[in-house]
Structures are given as C-alpha cells and as structure tokens.
GUPALO-400190 format. One line per 8 residues: number of its first residue (from 1); their letters; for each residue x, y, z of N, C-alpha, C. Coordinates in steps of 0.1 Angstrom, whole numbers, plus 5000, padded with zeros to 4 digits. Layout:
NUM) A) X,Y,Z,X,Y,Z,X,Y,Z  ...
***
This chain:
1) XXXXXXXX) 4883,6207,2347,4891,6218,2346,4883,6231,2344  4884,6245,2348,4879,6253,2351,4886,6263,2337  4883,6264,2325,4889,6266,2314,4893,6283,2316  4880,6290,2320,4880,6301,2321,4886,6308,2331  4890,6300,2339,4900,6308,2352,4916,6306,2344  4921,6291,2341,4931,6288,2335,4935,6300,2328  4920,6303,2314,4928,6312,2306,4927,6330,2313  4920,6333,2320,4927,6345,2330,4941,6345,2330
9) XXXXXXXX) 4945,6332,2335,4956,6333,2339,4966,6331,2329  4963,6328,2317,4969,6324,2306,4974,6341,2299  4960,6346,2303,4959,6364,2294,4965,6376,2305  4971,6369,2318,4978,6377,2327,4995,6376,2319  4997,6359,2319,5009,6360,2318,5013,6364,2298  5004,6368,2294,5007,6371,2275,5010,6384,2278  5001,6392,2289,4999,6406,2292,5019,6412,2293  5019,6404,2307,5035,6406,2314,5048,6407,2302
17) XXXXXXXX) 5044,6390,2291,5054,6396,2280,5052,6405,2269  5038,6411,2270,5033,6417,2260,5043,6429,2262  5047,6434,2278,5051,6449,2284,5066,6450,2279  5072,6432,2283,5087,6432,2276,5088,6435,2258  5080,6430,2251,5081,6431,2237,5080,6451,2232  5073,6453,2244,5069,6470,2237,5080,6478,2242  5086,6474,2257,5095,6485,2260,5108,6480,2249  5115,6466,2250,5120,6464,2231,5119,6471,2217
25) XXXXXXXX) 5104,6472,2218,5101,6480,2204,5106,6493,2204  5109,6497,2213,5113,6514,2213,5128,6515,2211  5134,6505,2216,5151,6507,2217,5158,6495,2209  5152,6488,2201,5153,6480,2192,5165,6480,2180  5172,6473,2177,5188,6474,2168,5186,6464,2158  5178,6472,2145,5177,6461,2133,5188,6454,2128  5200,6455,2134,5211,6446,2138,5213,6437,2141  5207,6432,2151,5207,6422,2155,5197,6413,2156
33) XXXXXXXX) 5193,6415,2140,5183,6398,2135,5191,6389,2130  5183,6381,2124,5189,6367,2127,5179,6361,2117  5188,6348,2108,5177,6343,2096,5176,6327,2102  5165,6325,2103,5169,6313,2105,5165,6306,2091  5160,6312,2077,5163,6306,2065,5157,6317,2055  5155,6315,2040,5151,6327,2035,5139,6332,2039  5139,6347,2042,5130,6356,2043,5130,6353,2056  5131,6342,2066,5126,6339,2079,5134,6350,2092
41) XXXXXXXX) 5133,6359,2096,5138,6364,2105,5133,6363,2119  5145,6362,2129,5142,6357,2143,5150,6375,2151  5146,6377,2162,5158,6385,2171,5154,6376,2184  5163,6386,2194,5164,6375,2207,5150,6381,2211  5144,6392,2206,5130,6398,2212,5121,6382,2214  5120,6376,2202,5112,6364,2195,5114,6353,2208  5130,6354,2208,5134,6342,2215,5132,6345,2230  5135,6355,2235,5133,6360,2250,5120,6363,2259
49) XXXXXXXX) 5112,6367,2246,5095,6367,2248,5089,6353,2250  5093,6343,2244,5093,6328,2243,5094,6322,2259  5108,6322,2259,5113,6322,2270,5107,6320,2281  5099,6335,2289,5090,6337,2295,5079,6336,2294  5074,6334,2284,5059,6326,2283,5063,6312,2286  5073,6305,2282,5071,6286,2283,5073,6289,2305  5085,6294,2306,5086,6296,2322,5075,6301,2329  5063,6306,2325,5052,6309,2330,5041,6298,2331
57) XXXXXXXX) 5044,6291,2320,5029,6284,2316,5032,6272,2322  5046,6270,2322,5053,6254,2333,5048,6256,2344  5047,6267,2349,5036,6269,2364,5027,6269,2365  5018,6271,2352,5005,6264,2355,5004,6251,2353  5009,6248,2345,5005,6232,2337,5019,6227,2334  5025,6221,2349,5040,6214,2345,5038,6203,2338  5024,6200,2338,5029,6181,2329,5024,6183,2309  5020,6196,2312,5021,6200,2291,5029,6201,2287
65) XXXXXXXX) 5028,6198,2271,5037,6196,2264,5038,6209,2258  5047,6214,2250,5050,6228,2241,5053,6224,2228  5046,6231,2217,5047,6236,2206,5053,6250,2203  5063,6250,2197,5067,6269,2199,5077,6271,2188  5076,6283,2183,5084,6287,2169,5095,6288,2174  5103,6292,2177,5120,6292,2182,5121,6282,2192  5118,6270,2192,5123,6258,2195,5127,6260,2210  5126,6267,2221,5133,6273,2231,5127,6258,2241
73) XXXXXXXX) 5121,6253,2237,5116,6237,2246,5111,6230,2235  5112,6214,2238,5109,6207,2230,5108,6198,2241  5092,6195,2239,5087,6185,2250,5070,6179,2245  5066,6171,2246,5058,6165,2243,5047,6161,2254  5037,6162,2255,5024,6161,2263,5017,6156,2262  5011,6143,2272,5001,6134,2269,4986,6140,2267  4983,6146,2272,4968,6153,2272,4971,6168,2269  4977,6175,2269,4984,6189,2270,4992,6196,2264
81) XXXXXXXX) 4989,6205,2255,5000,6210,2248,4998,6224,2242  5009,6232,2250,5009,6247,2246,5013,6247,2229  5007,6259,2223,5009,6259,2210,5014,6275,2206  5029,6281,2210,5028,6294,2208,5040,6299,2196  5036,6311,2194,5039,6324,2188,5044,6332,2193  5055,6335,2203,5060,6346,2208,5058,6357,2205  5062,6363,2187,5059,6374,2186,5055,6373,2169  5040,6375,2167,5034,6368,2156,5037,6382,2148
89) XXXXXXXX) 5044,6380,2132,5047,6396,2125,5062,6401,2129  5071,6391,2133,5082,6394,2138,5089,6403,2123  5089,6404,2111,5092,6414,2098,5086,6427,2105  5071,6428,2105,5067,6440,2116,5076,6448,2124  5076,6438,2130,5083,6443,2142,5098,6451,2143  5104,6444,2136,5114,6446,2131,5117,6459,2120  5107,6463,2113,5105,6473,2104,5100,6486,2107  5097,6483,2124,5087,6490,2128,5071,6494,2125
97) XXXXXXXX) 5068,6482,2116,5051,6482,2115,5047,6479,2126  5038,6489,2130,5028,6483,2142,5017,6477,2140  5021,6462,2138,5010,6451,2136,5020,6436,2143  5014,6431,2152,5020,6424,2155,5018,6419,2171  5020,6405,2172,5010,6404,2186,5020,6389,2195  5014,6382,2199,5015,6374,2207,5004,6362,2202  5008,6349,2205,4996,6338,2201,4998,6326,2208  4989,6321,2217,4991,6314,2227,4978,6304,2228
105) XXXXXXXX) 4981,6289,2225,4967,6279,2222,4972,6273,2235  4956,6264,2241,4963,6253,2246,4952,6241,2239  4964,6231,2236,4947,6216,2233,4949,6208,2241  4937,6204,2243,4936,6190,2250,4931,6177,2244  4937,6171,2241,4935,6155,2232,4932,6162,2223  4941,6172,2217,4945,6175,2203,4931,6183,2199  4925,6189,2204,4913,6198,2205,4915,6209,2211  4916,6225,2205,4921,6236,2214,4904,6236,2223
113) XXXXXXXX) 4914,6244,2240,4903,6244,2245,4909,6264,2254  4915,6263,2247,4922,6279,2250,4926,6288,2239  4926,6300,2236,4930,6306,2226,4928,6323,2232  4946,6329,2232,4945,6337,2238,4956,6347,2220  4949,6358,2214,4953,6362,2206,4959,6379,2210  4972,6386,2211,4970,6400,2217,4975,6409,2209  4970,6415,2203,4977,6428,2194,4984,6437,2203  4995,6439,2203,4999,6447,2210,4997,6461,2213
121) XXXXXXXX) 4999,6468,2196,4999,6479,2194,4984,6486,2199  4979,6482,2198,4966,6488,2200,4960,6483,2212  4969,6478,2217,4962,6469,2234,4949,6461,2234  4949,6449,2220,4938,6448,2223,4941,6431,2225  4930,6422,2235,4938,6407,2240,4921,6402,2232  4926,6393,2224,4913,6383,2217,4919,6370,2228  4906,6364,2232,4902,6353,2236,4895,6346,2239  4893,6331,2239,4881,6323,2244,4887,6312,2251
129) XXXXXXXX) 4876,6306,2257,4882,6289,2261,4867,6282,2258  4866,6271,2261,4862,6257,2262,4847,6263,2267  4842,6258,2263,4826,6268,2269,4823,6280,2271  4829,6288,2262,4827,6304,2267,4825,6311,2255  4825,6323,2256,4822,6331,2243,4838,6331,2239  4834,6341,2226,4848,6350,2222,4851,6365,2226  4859,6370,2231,4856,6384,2238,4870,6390,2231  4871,6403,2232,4880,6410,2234,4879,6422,2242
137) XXXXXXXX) 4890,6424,2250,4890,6434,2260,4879,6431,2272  4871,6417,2274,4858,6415,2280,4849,6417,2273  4844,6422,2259,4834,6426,2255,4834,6412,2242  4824,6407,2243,4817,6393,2237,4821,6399,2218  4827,6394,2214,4829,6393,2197,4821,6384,2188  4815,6390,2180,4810,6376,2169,4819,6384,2156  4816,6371,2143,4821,6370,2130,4809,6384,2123  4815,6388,2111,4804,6397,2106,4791,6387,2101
145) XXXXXXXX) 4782,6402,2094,4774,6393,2087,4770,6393,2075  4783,6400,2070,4780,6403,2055,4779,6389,2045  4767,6391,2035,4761,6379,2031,4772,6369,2018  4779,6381,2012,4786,6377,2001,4799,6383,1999  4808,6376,1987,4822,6384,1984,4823,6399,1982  4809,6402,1972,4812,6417,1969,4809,6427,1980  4805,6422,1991,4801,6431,2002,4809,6428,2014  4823,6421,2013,4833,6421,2021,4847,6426,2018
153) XXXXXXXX) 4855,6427,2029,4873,6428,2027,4875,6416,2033  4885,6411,2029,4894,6400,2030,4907,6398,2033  4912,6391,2039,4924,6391,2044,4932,6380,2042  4949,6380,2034,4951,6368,2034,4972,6375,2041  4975,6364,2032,4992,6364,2038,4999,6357,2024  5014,6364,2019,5020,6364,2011,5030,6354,2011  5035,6345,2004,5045,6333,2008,5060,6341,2010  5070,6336,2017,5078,6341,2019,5090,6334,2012
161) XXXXXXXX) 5083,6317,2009,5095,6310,2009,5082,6299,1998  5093,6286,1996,5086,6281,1992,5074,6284,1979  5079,6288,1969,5070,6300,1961,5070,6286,1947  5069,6275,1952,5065,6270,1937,5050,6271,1936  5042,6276,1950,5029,6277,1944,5021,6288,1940  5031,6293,1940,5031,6313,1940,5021,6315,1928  5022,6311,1916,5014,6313,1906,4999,6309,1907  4995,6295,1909,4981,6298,1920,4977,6308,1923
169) XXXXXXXX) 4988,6312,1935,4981,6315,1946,4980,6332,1941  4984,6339,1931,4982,6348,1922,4977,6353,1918  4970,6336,1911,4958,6341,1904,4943,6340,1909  4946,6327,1918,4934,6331,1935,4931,6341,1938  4947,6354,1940,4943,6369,1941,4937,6374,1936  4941,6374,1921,4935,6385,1915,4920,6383,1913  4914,6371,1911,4899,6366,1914,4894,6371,1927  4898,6372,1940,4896,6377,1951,4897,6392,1951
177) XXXXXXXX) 4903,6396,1942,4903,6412,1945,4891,6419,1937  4890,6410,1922,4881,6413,1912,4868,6413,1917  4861,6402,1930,4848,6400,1938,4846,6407,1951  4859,6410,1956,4854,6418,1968,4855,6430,1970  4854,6439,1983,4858,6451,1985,4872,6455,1983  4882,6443,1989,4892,6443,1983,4902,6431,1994  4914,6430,1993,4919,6419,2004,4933,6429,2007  4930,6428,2021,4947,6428,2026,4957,6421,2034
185) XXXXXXXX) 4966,6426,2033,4976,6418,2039,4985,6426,2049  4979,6420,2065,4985,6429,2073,5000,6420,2076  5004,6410,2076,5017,6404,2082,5015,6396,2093  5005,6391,2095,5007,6386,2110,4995,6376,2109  4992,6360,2108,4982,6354,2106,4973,6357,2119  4977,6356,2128,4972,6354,2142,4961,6371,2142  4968,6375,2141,4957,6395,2138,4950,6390,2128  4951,6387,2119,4947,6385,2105,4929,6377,2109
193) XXXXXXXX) 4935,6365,2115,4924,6356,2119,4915,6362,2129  4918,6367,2144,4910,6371,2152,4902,6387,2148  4910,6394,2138,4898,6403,2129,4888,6398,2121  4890,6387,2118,4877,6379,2112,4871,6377,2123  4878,6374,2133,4864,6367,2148,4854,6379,2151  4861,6396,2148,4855,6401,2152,4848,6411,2145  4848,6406,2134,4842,6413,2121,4846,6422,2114  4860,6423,2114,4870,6433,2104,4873,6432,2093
201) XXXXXXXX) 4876,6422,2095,4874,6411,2081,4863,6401,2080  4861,6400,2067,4849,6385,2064,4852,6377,2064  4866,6376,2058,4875,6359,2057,4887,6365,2057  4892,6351,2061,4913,6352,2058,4911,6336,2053  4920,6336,2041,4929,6328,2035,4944,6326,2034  4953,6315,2040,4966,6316,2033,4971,6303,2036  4979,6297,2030,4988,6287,2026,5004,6288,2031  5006,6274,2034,5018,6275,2041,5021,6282,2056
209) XXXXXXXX) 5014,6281,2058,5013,6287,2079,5020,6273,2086  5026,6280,2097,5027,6271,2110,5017,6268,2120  5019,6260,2125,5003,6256,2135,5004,6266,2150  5016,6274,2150,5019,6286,2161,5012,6296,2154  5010,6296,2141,5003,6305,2133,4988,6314,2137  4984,6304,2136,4967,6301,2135,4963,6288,2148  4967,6284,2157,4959,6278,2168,4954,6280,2174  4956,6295,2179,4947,6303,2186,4938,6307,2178
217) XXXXXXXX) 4940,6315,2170,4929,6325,2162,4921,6319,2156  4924,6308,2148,4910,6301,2143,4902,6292,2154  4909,6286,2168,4899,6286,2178,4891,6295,2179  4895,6310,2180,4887,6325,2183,4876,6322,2172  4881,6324,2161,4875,6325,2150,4861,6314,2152  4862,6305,2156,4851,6291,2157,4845,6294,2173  4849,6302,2180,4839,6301,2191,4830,6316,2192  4835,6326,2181,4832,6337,2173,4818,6333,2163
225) XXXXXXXX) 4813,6324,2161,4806,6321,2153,4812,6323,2137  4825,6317,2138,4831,6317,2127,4833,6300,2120  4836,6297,2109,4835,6285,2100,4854,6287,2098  4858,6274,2098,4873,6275,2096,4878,6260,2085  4884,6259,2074,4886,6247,2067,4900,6249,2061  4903,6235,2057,4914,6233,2046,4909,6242,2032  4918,6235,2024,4916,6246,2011,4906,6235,2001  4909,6225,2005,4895,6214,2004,4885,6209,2008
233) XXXXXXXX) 4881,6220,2016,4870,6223,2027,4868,6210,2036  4876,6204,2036,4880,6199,2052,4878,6207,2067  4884,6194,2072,4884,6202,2086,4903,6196,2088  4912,6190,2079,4927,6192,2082,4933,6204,2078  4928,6216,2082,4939,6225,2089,4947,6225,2092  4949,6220,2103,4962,6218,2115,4974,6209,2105  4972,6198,2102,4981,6190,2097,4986,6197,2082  4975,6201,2072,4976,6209,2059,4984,6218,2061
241) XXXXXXXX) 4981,6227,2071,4991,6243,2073,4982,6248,2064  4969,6253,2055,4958,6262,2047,4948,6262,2055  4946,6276,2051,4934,6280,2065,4922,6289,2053  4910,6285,2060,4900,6294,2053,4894,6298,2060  4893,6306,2068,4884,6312,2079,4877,6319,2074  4859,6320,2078,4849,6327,2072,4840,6329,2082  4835,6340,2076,4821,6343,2086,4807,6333,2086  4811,6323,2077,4801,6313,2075,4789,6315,2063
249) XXXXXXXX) 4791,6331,2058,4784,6332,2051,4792,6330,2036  4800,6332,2039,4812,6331,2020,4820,6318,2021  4817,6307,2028,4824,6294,2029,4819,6289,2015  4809,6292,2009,4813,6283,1997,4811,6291,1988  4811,6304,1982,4817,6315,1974,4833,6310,1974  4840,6312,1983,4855,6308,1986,4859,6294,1984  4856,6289,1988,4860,6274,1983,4858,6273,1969  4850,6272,1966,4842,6270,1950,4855,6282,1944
257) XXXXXX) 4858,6292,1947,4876,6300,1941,4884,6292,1943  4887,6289,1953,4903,6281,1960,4902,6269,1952  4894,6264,1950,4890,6246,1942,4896,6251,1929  4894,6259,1927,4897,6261,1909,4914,6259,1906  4921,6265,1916,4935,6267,1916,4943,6257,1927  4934,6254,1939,4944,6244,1945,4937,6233,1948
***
C-alpha cells in the first residue's frame, strides 16, 4: 500500500469537512447541544462532520472497519480500521474557544499507519503515515529538545466525569506545576498531543481519554521523534485510555511523578 498517497487523500477529505465545521462555527445556536451524559456534549456539527468523513473514507477503503465518537457507523474491520474524532474540543467549539480540530487514524493489524491531526482555527493539518516523517502544513516536525521538567511547559486535560480519581490527579498537578514552566490545558487531546510532536509543548499527560482521542496524535507524536506510554510506562495506551507523551527527554522525570500517585 502506498501509505503516503492514501493519507493525501485522507488530508483532502479532513480538509473538505474542516470548511463545513467553520462555516457552522459562525452561525452556530448553543441551543441545540445535546448531552450525551455529564459534562459530555454532542451538536449535529459533531455528528454531521462525522457523517462525511465515514462517507468519504468508505471510498477509499470500503472493506475498513470504523471507530468513531458519535457512533454514526458501527462496523468492524479485519485488517483496517478508521479511528475518528469529528470534532476534537466540541466544549470549544461550542463556547466559542478557538481550539479545536478534527482527528482521523487509520491501523492496520491494530498498528496506526496514518495519523492525520487538523487544527482548524489556525489552519494548521499535522500528519504522518507509515514510513514518512511528521509534517505540518508540508514542513517536516520534530519533538523539542528541552532536556528537563524545569525547562519545559506541559500539557494535560481535566476529567470531566468520572472524578473518583480526581484527587491524584491533583496532586500530580500541583507537583507538575511546582517543576515546570508551567502546564496547560487547552481542551482538545488531539491539539494537545500534536503540539508536543511539534515542540510546543514537552509533554502531555491525561487520564481517561477515548482512543478517537489520541490515535492520531500520539502516532504524530512517535513518528515526530516523540516517546509515548501508559502511566506505567508501558506501551498499553490504547486499551488503558492514559497517555504520556514526551519528547523523550522527561520520560522518566514524569513517570517517576505519575508512579507516585497512580
């Protein structure tokens, strides 16, 4: 398979619903969201954006299977399986923060071999595939090179739900904030991660993600010359839902924190 043509074509059709999500953002009716449980908000933007990405991607690859946050297909793939995010920061969006993107994996025998990540607001498309670099806008990305915690910013994500482990994850912060430049929290894992790929951040950390979350971006992140693990420095990510994405140089500053508390 020809990975790099594939994902062209993968970063044409993110592009097309990237155009539907923005002319939405302008004429937009915080009315008509929708929970699909606490804190969780959906609109039809989420669901309509979806939509047309799975109807796009069926044209490339009718025998893939889909992974996707609003459920708009449910299908299963022997070698093949899209992994997306419609609209990654849908609170964003909704609020009118401009942070917020699009996130679109593909794996093959359970191995991403595509990762197409697109901020919208700022027009910027993160991507790699299967033998290639990490680029954005065409221009080749690596991870920073800052050597330690006190010479980085950090990035993580706030629980929304599910908050019995809230206390931890607290006090993980306030240790994180006390060693670095400082950490923030933009709302969107998928931005969150491919600013690590491209050296905005030194690390992202968070707990409790969906695998639409982070499939892409910590692919980015790893063909970025970036290090990516569980919170027990594994490599079960995907199955865990905790992500530790690093520049490779604070992988075990950060773990050696996270170990203390989870």
């Amino acid at each position: 398979m020809n990975y790099e043509l594939l994902c062209n074509k993968v970063i044409s059709i993110v592009k097309l619903t990237g155009n539907f999500i923005r002319k939405e953002a302008m004429q937009f009716d915080v009315q008509k969201i929708e929970y699909k449980g606490l804190n969780d908000m959906v609109s039809y933007v989420d669901k309509t954006a979806e939509q047309k990405l799975v109807q796009n991607l069926e044209k490339l690859m009718p025998e893939a299977g889909f992974i996707t946050e609003e459920k708009t297909i449910n299908r299963a793939g022997k070698t093949y399986t899209w992994i997306i995010d419609p609209l990654d920061g849908t609170t964003n969006f909704i609020h009118g923060i401009p942070t917020y993107g699009i996130s679109v994996a593909l794996y093959e025998d359970r191995l991403p071999v595509i990762g197409v990540v697109y901020e919208l607001n700022r027009g910027e498309m993160f991507y790699s595939y299967k033998g290639g670099p990490a680029l954005m806008n065409k221009k080749e990305i690596k991870v920073s090179n800052n050597p330690d915690l006190k010479s980085s910013l950090l990035a993580t994500g706030f629980p929304y739900y599910q908050f019995d482990e809230q206390a931890k994850y607290l006090k993980l912060l306030a240790e994180m904030m006390q060693k670095s430049h400082g950490v923030r929290r933009i709302g969107a894992a998928a931005i969150d991660l491919v600013y690590t790929a491209c050296g905005r951040f030194d690390a992202f950390f968070e707990y409790n993600l969906q695998q639409w979350d982070f499939a892409a971006g910590c692919f980015i992140v790893q063909q970025a010359g970036g290090e990516v693990y569980d919170f027990a420095g594994g490599n079960d990510y995907f199955e865990k839902r905790e992500i530790l994405a690093t520049n490779g140089k604070l992988t075990t500053e950060m773990l050696e924190a996270i170990k203390k508390y989870f």
